[in-house]
N, CA, C and O atoms as a DFTB+ gen file, in Angstrom:
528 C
 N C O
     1  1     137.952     -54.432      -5.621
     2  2     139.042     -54.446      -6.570
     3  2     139.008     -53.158      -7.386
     4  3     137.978     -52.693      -7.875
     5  1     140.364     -52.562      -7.502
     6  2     140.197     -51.333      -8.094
     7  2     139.995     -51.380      -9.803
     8  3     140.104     -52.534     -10.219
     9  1     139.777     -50.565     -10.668
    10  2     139.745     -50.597     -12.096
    11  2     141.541     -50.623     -12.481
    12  3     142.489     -50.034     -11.961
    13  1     141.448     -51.572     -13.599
    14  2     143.124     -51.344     -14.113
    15  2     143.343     -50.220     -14.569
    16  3     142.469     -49.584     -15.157
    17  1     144.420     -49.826     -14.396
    18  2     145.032     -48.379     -14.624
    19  2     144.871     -48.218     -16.395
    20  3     145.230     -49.138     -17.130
    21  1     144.316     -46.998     -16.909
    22  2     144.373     -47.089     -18.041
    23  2     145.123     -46.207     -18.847
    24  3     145.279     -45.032     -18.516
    25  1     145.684     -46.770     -20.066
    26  2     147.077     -46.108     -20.759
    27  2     146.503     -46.235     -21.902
    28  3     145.598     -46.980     -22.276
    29  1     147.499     -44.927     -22.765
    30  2     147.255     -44.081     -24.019
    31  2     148.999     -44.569     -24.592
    32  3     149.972     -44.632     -23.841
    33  1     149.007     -44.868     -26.103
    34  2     150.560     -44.438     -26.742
    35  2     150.678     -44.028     -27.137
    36  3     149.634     -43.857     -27.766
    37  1     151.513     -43.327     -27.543
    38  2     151.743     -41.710     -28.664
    39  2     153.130     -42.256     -29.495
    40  3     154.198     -42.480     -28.925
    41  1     152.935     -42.396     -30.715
    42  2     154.119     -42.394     -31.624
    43  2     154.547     -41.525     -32.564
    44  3     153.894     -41.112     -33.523
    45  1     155.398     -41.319     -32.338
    46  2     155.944     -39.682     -33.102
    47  2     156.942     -39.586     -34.478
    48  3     158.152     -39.605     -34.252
    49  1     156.638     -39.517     -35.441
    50  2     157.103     -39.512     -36.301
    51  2     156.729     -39.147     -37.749
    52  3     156.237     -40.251     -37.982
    53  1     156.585     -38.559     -38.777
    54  2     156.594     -38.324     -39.873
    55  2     156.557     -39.332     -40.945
    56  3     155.755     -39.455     -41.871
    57  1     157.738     -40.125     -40.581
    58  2     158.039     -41.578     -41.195
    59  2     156.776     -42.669     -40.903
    60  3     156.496     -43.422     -41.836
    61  1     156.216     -42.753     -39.991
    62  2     155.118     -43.270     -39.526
    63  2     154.013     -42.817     -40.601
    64  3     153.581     -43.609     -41.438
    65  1     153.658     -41.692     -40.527
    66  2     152.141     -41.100     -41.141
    67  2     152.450     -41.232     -42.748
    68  3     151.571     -41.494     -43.569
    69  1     153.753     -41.024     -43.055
    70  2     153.887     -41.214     -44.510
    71  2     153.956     -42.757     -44.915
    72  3     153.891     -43.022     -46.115
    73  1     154.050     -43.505     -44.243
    74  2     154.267     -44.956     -44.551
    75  2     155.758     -45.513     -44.658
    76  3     155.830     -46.741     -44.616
    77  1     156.564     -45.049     -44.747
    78  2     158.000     -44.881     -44.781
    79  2     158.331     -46.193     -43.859
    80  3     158.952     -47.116     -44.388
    81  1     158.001     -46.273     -42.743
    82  2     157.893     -47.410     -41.748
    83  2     156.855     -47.939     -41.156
    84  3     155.762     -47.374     -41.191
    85  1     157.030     -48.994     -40.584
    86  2     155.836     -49.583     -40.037
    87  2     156.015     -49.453     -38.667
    88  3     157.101     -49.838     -38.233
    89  1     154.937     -48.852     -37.622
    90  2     155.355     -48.746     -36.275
    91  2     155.276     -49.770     -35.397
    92  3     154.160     -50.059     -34.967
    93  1     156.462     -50.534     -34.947
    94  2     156.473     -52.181     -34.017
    95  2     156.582     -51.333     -32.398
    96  3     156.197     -51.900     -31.376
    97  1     157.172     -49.892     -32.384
    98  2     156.798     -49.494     -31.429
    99  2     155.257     -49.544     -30.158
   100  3     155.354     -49.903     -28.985
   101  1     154.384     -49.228     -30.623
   102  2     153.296     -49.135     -29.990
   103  2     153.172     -50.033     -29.916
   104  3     153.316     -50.179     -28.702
   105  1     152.834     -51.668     -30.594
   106  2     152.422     -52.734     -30.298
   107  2     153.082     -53.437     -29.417
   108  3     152.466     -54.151     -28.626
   109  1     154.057     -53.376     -29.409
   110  2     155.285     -54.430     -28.528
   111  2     154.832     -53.409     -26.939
   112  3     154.316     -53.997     -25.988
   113  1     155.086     -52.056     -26.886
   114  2     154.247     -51.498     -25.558
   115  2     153.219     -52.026     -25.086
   116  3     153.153     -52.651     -24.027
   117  1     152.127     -51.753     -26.040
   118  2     151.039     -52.296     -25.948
   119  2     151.122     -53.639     -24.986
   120  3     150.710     -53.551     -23.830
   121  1     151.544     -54.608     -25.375
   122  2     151.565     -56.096     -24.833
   123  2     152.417     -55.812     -23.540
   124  3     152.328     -56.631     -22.625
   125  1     153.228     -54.724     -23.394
   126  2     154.197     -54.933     -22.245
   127  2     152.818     -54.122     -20.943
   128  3     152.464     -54.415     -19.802
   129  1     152.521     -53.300     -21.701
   130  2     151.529     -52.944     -20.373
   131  2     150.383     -53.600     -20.105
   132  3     149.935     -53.689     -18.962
   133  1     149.796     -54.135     -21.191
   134  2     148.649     -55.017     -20.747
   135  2     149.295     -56.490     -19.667
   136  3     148.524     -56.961     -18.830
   137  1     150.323     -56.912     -19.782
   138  2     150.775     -57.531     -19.208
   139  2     151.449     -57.006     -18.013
   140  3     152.014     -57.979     -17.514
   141  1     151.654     -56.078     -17.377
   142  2     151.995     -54.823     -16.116
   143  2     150.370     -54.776     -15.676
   144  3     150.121     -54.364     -14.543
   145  1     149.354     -55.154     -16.474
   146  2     147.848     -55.385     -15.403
   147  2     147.255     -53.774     -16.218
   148  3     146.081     -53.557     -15.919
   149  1     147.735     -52.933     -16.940
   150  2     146.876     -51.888     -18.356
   151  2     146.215     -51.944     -18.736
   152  3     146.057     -53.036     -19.282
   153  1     145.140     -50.972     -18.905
   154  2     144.299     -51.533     -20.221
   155  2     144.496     -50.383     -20.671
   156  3     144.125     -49.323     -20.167
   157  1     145.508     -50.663     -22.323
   158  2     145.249     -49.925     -23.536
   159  2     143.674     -49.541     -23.681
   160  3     142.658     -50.236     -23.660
   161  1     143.928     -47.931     -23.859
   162  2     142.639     -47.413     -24.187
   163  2     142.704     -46.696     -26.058
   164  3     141.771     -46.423     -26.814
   165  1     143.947     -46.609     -26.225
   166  2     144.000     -46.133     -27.892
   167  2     146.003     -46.110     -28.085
   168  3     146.931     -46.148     -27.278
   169  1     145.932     -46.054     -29.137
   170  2     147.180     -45.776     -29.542
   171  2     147.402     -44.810     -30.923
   172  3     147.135     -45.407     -31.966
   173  1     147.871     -43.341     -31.086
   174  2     147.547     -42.413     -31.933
   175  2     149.383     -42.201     -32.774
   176  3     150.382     -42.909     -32.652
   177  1     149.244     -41.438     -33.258
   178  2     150.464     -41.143     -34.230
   179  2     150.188     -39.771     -34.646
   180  3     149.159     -39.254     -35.082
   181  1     151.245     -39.347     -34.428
   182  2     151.292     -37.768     -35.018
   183  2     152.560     -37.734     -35.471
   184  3     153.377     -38.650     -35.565
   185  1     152.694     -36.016     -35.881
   186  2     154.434     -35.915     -37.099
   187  2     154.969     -35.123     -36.233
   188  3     154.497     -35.005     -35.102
   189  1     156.118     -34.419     -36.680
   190  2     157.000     -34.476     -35.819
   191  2     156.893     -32.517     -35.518
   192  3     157.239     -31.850     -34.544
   193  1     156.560     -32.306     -36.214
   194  2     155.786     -30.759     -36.553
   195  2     155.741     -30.137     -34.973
   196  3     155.080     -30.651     -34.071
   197  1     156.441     -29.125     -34.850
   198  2     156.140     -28.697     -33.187
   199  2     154.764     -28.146     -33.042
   200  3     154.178     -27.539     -33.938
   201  1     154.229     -28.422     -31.721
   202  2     153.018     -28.413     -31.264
   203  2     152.088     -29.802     -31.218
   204  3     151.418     -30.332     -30.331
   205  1     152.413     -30.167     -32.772
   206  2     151.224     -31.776     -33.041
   207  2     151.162     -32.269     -31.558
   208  3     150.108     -32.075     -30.953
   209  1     152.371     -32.994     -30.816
   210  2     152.420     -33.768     -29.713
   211  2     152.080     -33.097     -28.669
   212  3     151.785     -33.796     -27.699
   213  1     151.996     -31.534     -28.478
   214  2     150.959     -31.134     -27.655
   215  2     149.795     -30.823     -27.741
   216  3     149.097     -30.716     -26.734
   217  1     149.395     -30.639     -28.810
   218  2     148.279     -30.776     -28.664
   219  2     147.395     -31.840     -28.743
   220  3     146.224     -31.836     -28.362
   221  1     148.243     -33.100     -29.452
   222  2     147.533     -34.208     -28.812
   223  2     147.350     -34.873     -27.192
   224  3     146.508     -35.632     -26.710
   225  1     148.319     -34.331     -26.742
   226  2     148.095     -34.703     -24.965
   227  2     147.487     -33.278     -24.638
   228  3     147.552     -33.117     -23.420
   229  1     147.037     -32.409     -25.137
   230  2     146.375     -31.548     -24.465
   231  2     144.830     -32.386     -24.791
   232  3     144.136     -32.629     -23.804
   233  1     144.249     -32.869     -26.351
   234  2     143.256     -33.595     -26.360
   235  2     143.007     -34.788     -25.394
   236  3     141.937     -34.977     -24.814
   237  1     144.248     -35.667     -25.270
   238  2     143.995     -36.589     -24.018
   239  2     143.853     -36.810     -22.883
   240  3     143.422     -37.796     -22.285
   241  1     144.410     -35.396     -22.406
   242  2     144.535     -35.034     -21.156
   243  2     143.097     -35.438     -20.041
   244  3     141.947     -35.138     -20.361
   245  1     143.460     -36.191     -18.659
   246  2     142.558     -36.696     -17.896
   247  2     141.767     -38.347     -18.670
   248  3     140.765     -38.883     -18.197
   249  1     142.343     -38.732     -19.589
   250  2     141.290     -39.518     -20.347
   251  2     142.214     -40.975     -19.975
   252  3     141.853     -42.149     -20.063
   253  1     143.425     -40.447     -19.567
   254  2     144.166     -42.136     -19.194
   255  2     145.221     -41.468     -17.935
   256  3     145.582     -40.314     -17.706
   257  1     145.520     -42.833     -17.239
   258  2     146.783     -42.556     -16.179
   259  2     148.069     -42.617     -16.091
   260  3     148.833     -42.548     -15.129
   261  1     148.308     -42.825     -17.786
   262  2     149.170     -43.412     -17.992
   263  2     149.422     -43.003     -20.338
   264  3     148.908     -43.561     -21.308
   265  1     150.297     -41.981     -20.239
   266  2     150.742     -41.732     -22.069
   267  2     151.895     -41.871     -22.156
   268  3     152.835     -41.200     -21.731
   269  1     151.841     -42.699     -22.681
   270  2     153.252     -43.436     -22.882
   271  2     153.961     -42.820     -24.406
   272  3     153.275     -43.069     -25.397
   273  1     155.032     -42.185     -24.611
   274  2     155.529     -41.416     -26.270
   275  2     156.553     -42.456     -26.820
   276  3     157.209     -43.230     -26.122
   277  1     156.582     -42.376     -27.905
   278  2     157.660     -43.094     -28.288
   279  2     157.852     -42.439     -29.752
   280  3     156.905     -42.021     -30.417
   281  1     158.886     -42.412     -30.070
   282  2     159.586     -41.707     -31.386
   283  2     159.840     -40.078     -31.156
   284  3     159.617     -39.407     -30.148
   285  1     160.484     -39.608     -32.677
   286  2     160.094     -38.568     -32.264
   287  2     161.878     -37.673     -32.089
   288  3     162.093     -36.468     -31.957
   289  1     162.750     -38.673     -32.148
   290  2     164.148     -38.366     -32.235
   291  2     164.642     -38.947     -33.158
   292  3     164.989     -40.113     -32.970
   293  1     164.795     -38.473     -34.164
   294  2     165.176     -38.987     -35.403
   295  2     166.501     -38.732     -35.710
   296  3     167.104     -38.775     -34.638
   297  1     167.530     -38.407     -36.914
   298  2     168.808     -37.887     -37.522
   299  2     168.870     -36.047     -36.595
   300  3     168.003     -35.824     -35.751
   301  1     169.287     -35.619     -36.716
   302  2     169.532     -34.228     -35.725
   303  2     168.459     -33.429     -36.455
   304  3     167.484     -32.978     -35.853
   305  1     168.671     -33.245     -37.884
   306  2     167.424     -32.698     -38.436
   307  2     166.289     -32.656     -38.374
   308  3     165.604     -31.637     -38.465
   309  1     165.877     -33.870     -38.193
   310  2     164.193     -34.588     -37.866
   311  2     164.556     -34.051     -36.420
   312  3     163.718     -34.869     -36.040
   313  1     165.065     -33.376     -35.085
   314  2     164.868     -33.491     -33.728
   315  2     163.805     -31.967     -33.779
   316  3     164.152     -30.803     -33.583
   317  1     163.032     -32.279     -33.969
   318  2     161.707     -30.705     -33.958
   319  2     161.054     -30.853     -32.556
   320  3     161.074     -30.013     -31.657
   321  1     160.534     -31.947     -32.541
   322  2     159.694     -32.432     -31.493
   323  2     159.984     -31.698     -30.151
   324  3     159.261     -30.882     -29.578
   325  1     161.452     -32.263     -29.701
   326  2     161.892     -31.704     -28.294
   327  2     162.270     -30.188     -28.642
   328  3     162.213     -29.525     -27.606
   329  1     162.529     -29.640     -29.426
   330  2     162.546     -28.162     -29.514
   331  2     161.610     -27.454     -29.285
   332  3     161.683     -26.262     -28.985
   333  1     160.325     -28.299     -29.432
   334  2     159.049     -27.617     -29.043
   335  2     159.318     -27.601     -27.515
   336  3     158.854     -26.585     -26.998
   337  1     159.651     -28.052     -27.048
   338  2     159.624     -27.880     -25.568
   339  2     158.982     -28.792     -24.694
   340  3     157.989     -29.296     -25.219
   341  1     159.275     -29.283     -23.214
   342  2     158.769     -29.929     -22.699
   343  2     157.007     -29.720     -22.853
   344  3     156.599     -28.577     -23.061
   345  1     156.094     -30.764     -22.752
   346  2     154.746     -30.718     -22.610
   347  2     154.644     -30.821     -21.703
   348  3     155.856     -31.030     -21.660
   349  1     154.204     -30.946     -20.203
   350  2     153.800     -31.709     -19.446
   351  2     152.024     -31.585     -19.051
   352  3     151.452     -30.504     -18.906
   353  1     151.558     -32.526     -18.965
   354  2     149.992     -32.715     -18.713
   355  2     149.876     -33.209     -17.596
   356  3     150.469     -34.276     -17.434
   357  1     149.154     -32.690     -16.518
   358  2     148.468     -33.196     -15.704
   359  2     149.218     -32.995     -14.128
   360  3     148.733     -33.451     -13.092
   361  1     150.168     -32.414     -14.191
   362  2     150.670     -32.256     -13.184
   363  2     152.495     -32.834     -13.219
   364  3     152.915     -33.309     -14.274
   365  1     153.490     -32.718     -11.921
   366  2     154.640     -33.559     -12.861
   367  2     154.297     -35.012     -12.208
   368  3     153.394     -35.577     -11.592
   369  1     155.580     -35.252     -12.729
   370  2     155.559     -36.824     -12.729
   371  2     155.186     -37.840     -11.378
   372  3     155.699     -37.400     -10.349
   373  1     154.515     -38.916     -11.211
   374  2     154.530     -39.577      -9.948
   375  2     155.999     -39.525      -9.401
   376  3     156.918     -38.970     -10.003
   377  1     156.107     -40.101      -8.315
   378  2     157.598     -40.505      -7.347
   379  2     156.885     -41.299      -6.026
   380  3     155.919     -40.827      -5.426
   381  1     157.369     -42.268      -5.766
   382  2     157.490     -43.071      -4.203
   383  2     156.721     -44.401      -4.890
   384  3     156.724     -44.708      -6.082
   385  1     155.942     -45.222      -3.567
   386  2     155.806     -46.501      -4.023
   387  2     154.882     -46.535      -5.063
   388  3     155.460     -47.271      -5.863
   389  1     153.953     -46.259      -5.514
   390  2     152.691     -46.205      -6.422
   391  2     153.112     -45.730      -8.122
   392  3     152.350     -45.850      -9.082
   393  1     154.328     -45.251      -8.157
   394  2     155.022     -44.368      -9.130
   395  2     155.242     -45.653     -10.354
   396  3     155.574     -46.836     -10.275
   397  1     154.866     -44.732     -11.501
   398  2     155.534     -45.897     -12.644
   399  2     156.906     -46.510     -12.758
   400  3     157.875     -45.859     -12.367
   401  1     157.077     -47.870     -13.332
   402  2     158.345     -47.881     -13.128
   403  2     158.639     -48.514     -14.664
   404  3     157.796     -49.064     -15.374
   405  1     160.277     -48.254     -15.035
   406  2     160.538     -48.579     -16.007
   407  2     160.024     -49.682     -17.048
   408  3     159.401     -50.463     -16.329
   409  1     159.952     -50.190     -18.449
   410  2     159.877     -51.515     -18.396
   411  2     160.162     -52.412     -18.105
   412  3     159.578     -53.412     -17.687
   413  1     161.504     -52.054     -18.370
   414  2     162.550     -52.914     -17.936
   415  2     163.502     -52.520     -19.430
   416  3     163.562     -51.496     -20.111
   417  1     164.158     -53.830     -19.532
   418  2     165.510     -53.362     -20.215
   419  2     164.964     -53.555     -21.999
   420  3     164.055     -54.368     -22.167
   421  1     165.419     -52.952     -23.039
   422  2     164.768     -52.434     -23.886
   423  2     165.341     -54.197     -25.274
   424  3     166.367     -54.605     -25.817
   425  1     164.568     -54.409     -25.232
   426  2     164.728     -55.760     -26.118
   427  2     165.110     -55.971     -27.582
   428  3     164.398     -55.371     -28.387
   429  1     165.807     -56.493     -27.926
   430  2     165.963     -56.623     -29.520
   431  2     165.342     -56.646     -30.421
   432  3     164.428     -57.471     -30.448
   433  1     165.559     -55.716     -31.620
   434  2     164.128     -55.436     -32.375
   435  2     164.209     -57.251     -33.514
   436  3     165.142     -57.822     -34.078
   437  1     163.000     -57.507     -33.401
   438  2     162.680     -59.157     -34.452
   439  2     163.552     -59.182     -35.191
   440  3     164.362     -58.292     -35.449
   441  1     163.459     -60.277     -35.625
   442  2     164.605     -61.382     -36.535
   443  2     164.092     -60.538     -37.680
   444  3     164.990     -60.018     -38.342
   445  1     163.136     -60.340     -37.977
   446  2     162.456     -59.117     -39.091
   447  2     163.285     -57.840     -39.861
   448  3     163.605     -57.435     -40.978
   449  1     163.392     -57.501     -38.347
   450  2     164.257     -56.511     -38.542
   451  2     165.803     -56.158     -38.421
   452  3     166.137     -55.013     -38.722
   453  1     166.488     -56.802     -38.122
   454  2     167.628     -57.294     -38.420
   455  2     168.280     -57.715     -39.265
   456  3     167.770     -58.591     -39.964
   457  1     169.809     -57.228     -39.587
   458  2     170.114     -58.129     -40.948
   459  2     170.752     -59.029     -41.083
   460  3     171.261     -59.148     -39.968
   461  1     171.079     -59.715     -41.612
   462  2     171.259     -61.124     -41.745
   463  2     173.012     -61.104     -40.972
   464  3     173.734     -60.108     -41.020
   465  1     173.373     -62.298     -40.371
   466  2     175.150     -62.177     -40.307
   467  2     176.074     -61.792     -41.668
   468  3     175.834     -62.177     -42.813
   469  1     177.126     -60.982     -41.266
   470  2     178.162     -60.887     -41.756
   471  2     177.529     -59.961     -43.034
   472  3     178.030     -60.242     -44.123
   473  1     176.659     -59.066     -43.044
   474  2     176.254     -57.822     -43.829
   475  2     177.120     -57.011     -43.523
   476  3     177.753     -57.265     -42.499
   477  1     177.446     -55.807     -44.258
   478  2     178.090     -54.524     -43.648
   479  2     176.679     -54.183     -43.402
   480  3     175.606     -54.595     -43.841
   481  1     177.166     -52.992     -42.268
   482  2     175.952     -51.613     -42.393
   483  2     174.869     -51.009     -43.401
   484  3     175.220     -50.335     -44.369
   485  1     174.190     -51.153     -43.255
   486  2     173.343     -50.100     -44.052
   487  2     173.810     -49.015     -44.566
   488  3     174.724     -48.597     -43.856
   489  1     173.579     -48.226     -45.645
   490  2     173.976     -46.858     -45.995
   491  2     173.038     -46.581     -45.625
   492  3     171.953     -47.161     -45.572
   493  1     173.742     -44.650     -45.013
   494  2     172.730     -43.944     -44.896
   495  2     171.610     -43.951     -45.613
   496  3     171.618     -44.138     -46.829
   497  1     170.471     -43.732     -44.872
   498  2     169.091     -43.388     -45.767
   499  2     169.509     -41.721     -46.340
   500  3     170.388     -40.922     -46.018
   501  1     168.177     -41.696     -47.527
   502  2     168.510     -40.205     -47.732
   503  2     168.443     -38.846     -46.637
   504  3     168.084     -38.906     -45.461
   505  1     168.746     -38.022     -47.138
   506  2     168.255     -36.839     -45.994
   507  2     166.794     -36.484     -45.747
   508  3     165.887     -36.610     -46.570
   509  1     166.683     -35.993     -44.418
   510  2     165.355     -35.958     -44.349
   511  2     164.981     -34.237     -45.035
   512  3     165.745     -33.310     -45.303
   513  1     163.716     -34.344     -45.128
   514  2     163.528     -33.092     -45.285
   515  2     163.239     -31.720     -44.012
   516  3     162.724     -31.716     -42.894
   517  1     163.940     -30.544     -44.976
   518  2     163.638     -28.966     -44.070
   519  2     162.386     -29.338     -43.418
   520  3     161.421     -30.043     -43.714
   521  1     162.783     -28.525     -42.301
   522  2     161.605     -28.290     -40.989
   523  2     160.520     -27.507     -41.827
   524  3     160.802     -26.859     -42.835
   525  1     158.770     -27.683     -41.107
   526  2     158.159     -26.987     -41.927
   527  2     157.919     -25.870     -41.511
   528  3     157.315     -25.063     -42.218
């Protein structure tokens, strides 16, 4: 029997490290891959600062088979991250039968987080702040 494939999550955000939000991202992954047969090996957080997210998969690099990102696209202002430019680690991506495959279809965030019937919208939050 082979070893379960092992996976890393990366959550990207600013809002995260400042406390601003609480991340339901990584955990709800978390459970979706351990249940895909995974074993979570860590789950990290960085800001949105170009480079941070590479150089954290340059630190992880070879250490899982599997880094999963999440965040990291925020209001147009907060979009730093992908301006840094693609990362890629380890070679490109799998393709054919062995290849990762989607989760599946992306689920409704908790009764938590949702607002109640017949609310208007939220107002905008404030602006974020200048790039650093």
């Amino acid at each position: 029997m082979s070893p379960a494939p092992r996976a890393v999550i990366v959550s990207i955000g600013e809002e995260l490290l400042e406390g601003r939000i609480t991340d339901t991202n990584a955990p709800t992954f978390a459970a979706e891959l351990l249940r895909l047969g995974f074993l979570v090996r860590g789950m990290h957080t960085v800001g949105d600062a170009p480079g941070e997210l590479r150089a954290l998969l340059e630190r992880l690099r070879g250490g899982s088979d599997l880094v999963l990102t999440t965040g990291g696209r925020g209001p147009p202002a907060d979009h730093r991250v992908p301006a840094a430019g693609p990362a890629p680690v380890g070679g490109p991506p799998a393709a054919g039968a062995g290849a990762p495959r989607p989760l599946g279809r992306p689920r409704p965030p908790p009764a938590r987080h949702r607002p109640p019937p017949g609310l208007p919208p939220p107002a905008p939050g404030p602006p974020s702040p200048p790039p650093r």
